[in-house]
RODO-2510 file (C-alpha; in nm, 4 decimals, decimal comma):
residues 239
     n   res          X          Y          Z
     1     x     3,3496     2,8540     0,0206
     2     x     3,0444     2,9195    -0,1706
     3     x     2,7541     2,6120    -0,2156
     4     x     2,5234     2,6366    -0,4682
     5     x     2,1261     2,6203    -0,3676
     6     x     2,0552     2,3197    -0,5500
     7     x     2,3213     2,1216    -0,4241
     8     x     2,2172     2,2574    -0,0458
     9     x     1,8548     2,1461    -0,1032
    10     x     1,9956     1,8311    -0,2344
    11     x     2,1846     1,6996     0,0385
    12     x     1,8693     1,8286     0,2683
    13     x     1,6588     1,5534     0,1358
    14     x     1,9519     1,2861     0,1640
    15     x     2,0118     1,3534     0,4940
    16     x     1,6571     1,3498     0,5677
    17     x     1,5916     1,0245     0,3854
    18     x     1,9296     0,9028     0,5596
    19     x     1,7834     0,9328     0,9090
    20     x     1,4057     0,8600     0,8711
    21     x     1,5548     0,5128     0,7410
    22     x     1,8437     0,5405     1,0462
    23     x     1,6181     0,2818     1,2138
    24     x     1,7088    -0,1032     1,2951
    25     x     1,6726    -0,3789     1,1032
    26     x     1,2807    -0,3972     1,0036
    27     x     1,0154    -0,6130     1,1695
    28     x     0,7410    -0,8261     1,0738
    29     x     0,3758    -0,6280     1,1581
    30     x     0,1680    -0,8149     1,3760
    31     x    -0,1180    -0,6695     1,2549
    32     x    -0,1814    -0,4928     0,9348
    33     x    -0,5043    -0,3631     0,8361
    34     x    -0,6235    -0,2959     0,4435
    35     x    -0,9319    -0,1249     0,3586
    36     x    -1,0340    -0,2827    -0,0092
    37     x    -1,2337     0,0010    -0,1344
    38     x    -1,3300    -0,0826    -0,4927
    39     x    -1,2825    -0,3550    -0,7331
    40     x    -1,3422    -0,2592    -1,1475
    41     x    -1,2780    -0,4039    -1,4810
    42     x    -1,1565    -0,2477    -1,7993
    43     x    -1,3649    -0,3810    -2,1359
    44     x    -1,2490    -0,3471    -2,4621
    45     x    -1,2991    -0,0216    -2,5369
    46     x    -1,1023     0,1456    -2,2495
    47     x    -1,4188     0,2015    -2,0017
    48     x    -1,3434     0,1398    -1,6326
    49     x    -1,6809    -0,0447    -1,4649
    50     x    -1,6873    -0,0457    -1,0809
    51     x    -1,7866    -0,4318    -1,0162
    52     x    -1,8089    -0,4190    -0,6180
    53     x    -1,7328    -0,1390    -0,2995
    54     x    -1,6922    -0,3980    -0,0553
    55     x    -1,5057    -0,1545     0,2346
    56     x    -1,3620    -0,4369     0,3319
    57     x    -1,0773    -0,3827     0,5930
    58     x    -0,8586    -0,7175     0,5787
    59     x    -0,5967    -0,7932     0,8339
    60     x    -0,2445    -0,8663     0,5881
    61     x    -0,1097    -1,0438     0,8652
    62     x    -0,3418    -1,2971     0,9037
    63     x    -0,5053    -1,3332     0,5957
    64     x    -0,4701    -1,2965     0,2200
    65     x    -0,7497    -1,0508     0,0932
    66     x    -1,0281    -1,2251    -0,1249
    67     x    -1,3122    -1,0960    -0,3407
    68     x    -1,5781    -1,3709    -0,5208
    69     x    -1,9124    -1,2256    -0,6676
    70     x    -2,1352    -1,4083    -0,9320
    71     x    -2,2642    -1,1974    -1,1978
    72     x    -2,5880    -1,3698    -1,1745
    73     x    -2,8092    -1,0085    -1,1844
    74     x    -2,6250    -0,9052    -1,4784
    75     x    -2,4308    -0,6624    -1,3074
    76     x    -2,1567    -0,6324    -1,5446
    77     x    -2,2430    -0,6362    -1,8975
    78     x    -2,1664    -0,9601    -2,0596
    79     x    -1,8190    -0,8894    -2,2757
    80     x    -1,4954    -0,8753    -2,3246
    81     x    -1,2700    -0,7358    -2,0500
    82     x    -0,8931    -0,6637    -2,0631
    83     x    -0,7877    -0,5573    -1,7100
    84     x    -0,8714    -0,5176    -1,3523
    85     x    -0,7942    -0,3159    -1,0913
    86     x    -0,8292    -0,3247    -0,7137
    87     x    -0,8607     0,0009    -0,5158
    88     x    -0,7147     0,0801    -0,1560
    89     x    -0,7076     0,3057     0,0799
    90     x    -0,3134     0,4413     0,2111
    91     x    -0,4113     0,4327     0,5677
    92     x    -0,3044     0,1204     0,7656
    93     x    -0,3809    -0,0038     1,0916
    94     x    -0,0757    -0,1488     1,2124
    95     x     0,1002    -0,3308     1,5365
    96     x     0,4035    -0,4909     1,6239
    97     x     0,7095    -0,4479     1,8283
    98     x     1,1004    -0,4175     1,7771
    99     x     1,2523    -0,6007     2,0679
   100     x     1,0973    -0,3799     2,3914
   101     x     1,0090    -0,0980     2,1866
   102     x     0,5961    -0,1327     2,1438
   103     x     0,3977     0,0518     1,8560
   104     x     0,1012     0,2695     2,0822
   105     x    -0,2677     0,2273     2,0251
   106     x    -0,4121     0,4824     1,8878
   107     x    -0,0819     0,7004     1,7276
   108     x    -0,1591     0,8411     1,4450
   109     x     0,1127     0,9596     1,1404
   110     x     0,1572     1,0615     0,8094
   111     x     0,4516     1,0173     0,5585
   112     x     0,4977     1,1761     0,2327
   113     x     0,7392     1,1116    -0,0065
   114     x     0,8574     1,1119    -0,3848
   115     x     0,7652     0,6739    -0,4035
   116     x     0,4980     0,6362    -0,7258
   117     x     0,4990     0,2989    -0,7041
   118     x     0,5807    -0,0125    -0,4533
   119     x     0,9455    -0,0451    -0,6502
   120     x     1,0034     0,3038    -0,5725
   121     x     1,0015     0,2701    -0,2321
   122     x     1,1368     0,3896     0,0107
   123     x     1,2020     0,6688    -0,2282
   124     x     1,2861     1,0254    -0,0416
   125     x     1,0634     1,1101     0,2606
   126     x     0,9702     1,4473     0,2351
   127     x     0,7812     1,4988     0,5396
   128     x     0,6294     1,2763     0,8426
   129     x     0,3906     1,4146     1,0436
   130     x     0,2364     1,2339     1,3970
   131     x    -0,0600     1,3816     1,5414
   132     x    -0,0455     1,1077     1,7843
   133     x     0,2925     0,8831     1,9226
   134     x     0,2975     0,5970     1,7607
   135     x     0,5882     0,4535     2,0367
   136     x     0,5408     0,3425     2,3921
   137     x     0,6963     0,0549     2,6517
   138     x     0,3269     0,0037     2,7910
   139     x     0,1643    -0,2285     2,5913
   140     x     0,1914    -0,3490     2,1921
   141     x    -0,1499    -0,1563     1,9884
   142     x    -0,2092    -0,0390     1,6436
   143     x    -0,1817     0,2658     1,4968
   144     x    -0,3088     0,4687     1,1935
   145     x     0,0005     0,5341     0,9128
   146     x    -0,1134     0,7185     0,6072
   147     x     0,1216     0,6625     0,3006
   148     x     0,0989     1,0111     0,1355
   149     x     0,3403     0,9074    -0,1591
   150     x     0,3657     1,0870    -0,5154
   151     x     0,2575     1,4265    -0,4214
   152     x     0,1225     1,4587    -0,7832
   153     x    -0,2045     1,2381    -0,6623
   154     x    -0,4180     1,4115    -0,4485
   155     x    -0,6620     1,1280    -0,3677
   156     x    -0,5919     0,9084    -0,0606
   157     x    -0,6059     0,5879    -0,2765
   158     x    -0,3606     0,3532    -0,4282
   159     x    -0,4316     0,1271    -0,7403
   160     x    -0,2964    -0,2796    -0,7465
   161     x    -0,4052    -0,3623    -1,1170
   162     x    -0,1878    -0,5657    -1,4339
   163     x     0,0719    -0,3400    -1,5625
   164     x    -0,0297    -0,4327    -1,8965
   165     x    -0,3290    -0,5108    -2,0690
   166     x    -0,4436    -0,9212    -2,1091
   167     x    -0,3182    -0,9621    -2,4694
   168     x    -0,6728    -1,2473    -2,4241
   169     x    -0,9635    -1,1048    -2,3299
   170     x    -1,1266    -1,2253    -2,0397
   171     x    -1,5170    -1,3481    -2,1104
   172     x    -1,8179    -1,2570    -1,8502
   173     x    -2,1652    -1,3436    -1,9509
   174     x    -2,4496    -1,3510    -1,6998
   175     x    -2,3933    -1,6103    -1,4398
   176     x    -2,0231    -1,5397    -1,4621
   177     x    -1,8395    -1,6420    -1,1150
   178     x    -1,5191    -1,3865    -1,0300
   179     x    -1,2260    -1,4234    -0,7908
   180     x    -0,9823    -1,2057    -0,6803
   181     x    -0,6892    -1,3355    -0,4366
   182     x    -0,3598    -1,1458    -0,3782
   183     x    -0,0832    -1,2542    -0,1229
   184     x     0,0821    -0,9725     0,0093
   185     x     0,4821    -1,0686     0,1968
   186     x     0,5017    -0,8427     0,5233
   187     x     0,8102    -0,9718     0,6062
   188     x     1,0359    -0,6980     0,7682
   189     x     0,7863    -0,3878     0,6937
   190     x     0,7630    -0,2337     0,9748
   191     x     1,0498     0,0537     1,1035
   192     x     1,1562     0,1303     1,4323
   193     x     1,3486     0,5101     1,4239
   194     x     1,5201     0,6632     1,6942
   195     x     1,4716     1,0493     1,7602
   196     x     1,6186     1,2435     1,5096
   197     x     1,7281     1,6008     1,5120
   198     x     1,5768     1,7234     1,2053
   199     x     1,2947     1,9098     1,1601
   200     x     1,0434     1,8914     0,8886
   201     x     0,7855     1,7089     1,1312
   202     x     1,0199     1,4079     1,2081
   203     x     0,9300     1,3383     1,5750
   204     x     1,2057     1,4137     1,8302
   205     x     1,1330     1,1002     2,0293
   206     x     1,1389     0,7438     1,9222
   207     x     0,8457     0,6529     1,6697
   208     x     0,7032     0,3483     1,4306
   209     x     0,6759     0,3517     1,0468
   210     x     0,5149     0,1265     0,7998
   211     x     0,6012     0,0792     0,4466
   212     x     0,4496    -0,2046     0,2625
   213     x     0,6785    -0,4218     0,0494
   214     x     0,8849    -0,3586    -0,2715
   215     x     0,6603    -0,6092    -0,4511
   216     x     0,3225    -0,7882    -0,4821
   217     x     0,4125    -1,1516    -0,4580
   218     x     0,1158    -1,3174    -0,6482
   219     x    -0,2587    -1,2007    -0,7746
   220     x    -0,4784    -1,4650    -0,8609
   221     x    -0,7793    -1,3740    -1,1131
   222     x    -1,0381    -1,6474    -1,2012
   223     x    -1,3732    -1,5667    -1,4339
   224     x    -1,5094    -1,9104    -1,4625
   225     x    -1,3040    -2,1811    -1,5346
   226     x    -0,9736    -1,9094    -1,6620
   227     x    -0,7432    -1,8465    -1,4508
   228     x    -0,4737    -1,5728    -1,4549
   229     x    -0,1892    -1,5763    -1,1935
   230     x    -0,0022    -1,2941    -1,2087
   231     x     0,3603    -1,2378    -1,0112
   232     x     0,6117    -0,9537    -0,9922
   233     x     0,6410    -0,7478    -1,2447
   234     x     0,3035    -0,8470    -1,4147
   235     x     0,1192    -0,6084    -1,1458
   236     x     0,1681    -0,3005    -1,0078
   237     x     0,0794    -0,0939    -0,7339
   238     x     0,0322     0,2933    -0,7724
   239     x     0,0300     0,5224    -0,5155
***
C-alpha cells in the first residue's frame, strides 16, 4: 500500500504532539519566574515609545506583576496614547512536583512549536530540546524552560498588549501617574511526561514542561484617575 509524503509527515507531528502531551493531569507551578523586560505606549500616530526596562523577574506564583512610574521628568511626551504593550522574555524559571516526581534545579529545556499566541496553545510541538534534566526524586528546584513558539519570530520575546486599539485615547501630561497590573491563573500549567520513544530531541527519560495558560485573566491600566480593565479576549499575548 502506497502513503503519500504529506500524509506521512502529517501523522509525524500528531503523534509527536500526541506523546509530548501523553503526560498526567497538569500541576500547579510552585514557582514561576517572569522577566518583565519592557513596558511602551502607542500615541496617536502609530509610534511605539519605550516608557520603562525594568528587568524585572516576578515570581507568577506568588505575586501578580506590577509596574507604577510618574511621568514627573517628562519622560513621555504629554499626548494622546492608544495602546500599550508589555514585553517578556520566553524563558521561565519554574518548580513544582507531580506526586513524587520532582522538577531538578538547574535543568535546562527548550520547546518549539507552531503556538502564535496563548489560545493557540499547546499547538504542535515541533521539537524539545534539554541540555540539562529537568526530572529527579532528590529534591523539588527550578528549572530554565524556553518557549520557542511561532518559528516565524526570531527574537526570544513575547508581547501581552490590547488586541485592539482604545477607541478613547488615553491622556498623559507631565506629572502623569501610570499603573500596570496583570493577574496571570497558573492553575494546572505545569506537565509531567513519561519517556517517550520518539526522537526529535524528546528526552528518553521522564522530564518537566511548562506552558503558561490559554488566557490572560485580567490587565489593569490606570493613567491618573482612568482606569481600563481589560479581560479575555480584550488582550493578547504573542509569542
Amino acid at each position: 500500500m502506497k502513503i503519500k509524503m504529506t500524509s506521512v509527515i502529517f501523522l509525524f507531528f500528531l503523534a509527536f504532539s500526541t506523546v509530548a502531551h501523553a503526560a498526567s493531569d497538569p500541576v500547579t507551578p510552585s514557582k514561576c519566574v517572569v522577566t518583565i523586560e519592557r513596558f511602551e505606549l502607542k500615541n496617536n500616530t502609530g509610534e511605539w515609545i519605550t516608557v520603562i526596562s525594568p528587568d524585572l523577574q516576578v515570581d507568577l506564583a506568588v505575586k501578580d506583576p506590577t509596574l507604577s512610574f510618574s511621568n514627573a521628568g517628562g519622560k513621555i511626551p504629554p499626548g494622546n496614547y492608544i495602546n500599550f504593550r508589555i514585553i517578556l522574555s520566553e524563558t521561565f524559571k519554574v518548580s513544582g512536583k507531580d506526586h513524587e516526581n520532582l522538577t531538578k534545579e538547574g535543568g535546562d529545556v527548550t520547546i518549539s512549536g507552531t503556538a502564535h499566541e496563548l489560545r493557540d496553545l499547546p499547538g504542535v510541538f515541533t521539537a524539545y530540546k534539554e541540555t540539562e534534566p529537568t526530572w529527579n526524586l532528590a529534591s523539588e528546584g527550578a528549572f530554565k524552560i524556553h518557549l520557542n513558539f511561532n518559528s516565524a519570530d526570531s527574537d526570544e520575546e513575547m508581547t501581552l498588549t490590547r488586541r485592539r486599539d482604545f477607541a478613547e485615547a488615553l491622556e498623559i501630561k507631565k506629572g502623569s501617574f501610570v499603573y500596570v497590573w496583570f493577574l496571570m491563573d497558573l492553575q494546572k500549567t505545569l506537565y509531567f511526561a513519561e519517556a517517550a520513544s520518539l526522537s526529535n530531541g524528546w528526552p528518553k527519560d521522564r522530564a518537566f514542561y511548562f506552558l503558561p495558560p490559554k488566557q490572560i485573566d485580567t490587565v489593569l491600566l490606570t493613567v491618573d484617575g482612568r482606569k481600563e480593565e481589560m479581560k479575555g479576549d480584550d488582550v493578547v499575548l504573542w509569542f
